[in-house]
N, C-alpha and C positions, 0 to 999 in steps of 0.2 A: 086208480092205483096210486099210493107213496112214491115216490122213488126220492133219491135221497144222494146229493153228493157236495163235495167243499174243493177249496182249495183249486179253483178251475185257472185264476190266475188269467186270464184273457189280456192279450195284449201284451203280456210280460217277458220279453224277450231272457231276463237274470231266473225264470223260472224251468225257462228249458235246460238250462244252466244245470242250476239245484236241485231239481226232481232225477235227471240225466232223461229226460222226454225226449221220445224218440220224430224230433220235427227237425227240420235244416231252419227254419223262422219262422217268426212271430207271426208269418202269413201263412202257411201250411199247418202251423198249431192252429191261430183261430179256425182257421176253415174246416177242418179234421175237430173239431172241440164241435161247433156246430152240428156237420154231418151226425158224428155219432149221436149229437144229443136227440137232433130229429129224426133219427131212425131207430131210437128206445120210444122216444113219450110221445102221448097221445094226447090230443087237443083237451082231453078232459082229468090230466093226470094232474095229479101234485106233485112239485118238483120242488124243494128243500133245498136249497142252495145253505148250505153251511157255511157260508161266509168267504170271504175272499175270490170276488166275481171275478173283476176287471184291474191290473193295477198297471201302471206306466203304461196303457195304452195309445196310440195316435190318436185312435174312435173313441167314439162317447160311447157308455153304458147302456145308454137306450140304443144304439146301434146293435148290438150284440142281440138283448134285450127280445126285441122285436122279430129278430128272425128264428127263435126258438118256443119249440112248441109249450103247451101246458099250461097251467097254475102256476105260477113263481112264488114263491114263497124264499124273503130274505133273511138269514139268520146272520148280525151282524157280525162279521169278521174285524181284526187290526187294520186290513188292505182295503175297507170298501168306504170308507172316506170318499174317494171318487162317484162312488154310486149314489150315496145318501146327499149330495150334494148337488147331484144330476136330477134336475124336475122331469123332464122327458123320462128318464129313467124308471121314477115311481109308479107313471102308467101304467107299465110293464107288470108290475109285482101287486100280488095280492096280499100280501105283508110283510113287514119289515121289523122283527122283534132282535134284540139281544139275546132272548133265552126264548124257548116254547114247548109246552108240551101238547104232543099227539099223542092219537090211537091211528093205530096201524092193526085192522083186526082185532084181536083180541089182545094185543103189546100197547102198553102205555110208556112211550117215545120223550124225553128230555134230551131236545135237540139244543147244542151251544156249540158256539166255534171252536171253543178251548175246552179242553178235555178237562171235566173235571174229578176230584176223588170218589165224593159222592153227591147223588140224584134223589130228588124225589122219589121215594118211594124204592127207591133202589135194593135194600132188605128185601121186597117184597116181588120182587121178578120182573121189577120195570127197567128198562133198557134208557143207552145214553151214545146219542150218535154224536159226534163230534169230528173235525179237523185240526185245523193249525200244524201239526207236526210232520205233514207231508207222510214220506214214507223215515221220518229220520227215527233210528233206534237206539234212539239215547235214553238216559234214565227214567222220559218220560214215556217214553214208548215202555221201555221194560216195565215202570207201572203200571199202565196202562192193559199190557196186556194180562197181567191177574185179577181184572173184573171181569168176570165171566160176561155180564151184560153190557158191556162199553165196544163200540165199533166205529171205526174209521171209516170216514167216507172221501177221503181225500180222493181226486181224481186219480193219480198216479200209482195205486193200488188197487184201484176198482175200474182199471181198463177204460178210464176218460170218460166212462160213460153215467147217467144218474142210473144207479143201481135201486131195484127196492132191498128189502129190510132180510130176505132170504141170497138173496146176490150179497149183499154186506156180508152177513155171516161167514160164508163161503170164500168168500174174498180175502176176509181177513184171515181166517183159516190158514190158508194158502200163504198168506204174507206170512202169517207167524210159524209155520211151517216150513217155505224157505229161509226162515230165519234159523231155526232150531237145526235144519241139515248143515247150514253155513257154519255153524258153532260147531259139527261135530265132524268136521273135514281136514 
């Protein structure tokens, strides 16, 4: 199975901050970021990381790395500087692209950290997972949300956890649906 998430931020105490993540520290986040990740994926799953693993952590990358199940697959974020630079780290990961395209079943996937306007294929019913904007709804969010096939995988909107591609949907759903009741209150 796909599963697919960004924006995990490990180690980053100014992310509990910014997301408003529901941890008291940097040690009850990673440990709660772990737990849920190993109790979605399975030792044989693909796991998407959309960019932005680890940043201002005390631990190394391969620390984190190591205790989470799956296929790692990295898609490079602004924050992962720390990772690509971490050799123990690369063990870890079964690749590390800036841009990639999947298939997810019968969905041809243009996964990038940064949201972009348009994808491959995109006219054609191809989807575009992306992060970087956490859960913020600013003008890029608001773009964002009139591609029908474009979806957030930001941890802090998809419940911490690697979501696959039907959890996405739904998730974002839900986000932009709390967003739209906030606007009419």
């Amino acid at each position: 199975m796909n599963l697919y998430i960004s924006d995990l931020h490990f180690g980053h105490a100014n992310a509990i901050r910014f997301d408003h993540r529901p941890f008291a520290d940097v040690e009850e986040m990673d440990q709660c970021l772990i737990k849920l990740w190993n109790s979605r994926v399975s030792a044989e799953d693909d796991v998407y990381i959309i960019g932005d693993f680890c940043f201002r952590s005390d631990k190394t990358p391969d620390w984190y790395l190591r205790q989470l199940k799956g296929h790692k697959h990295l898609i490079i974020g602004n924050h992962d500087k720390i990772t690509l630079d971490c050799v123990e780290a690369a063990k870890y990961l079964e690749s590390i692209d800036k841009m990639l395209h999947v298939s997810d079943g019968n969905n041809q996937i243009c996964l990038c950290h940064f949201p972009i306007a348009e994808w491959n294929k995109c006219r054609h019913g191809s989807w575009h997972i992306y992060g970087h904007i956490h859960a913020n709804k600013d003008e890029v969010y608001q773009f964002m949300k009139t591609r029908a096939h474009a979806l957030n995988a930001a941890a802090c909107i998809n419940n911490y956890t690697p979501s696959s591609m039907n959890e996405l949907i739904r998730n974002n759903k839900a986000f932009q649906e709390k967003d739209e009741l906030t606007c009419t209150m």
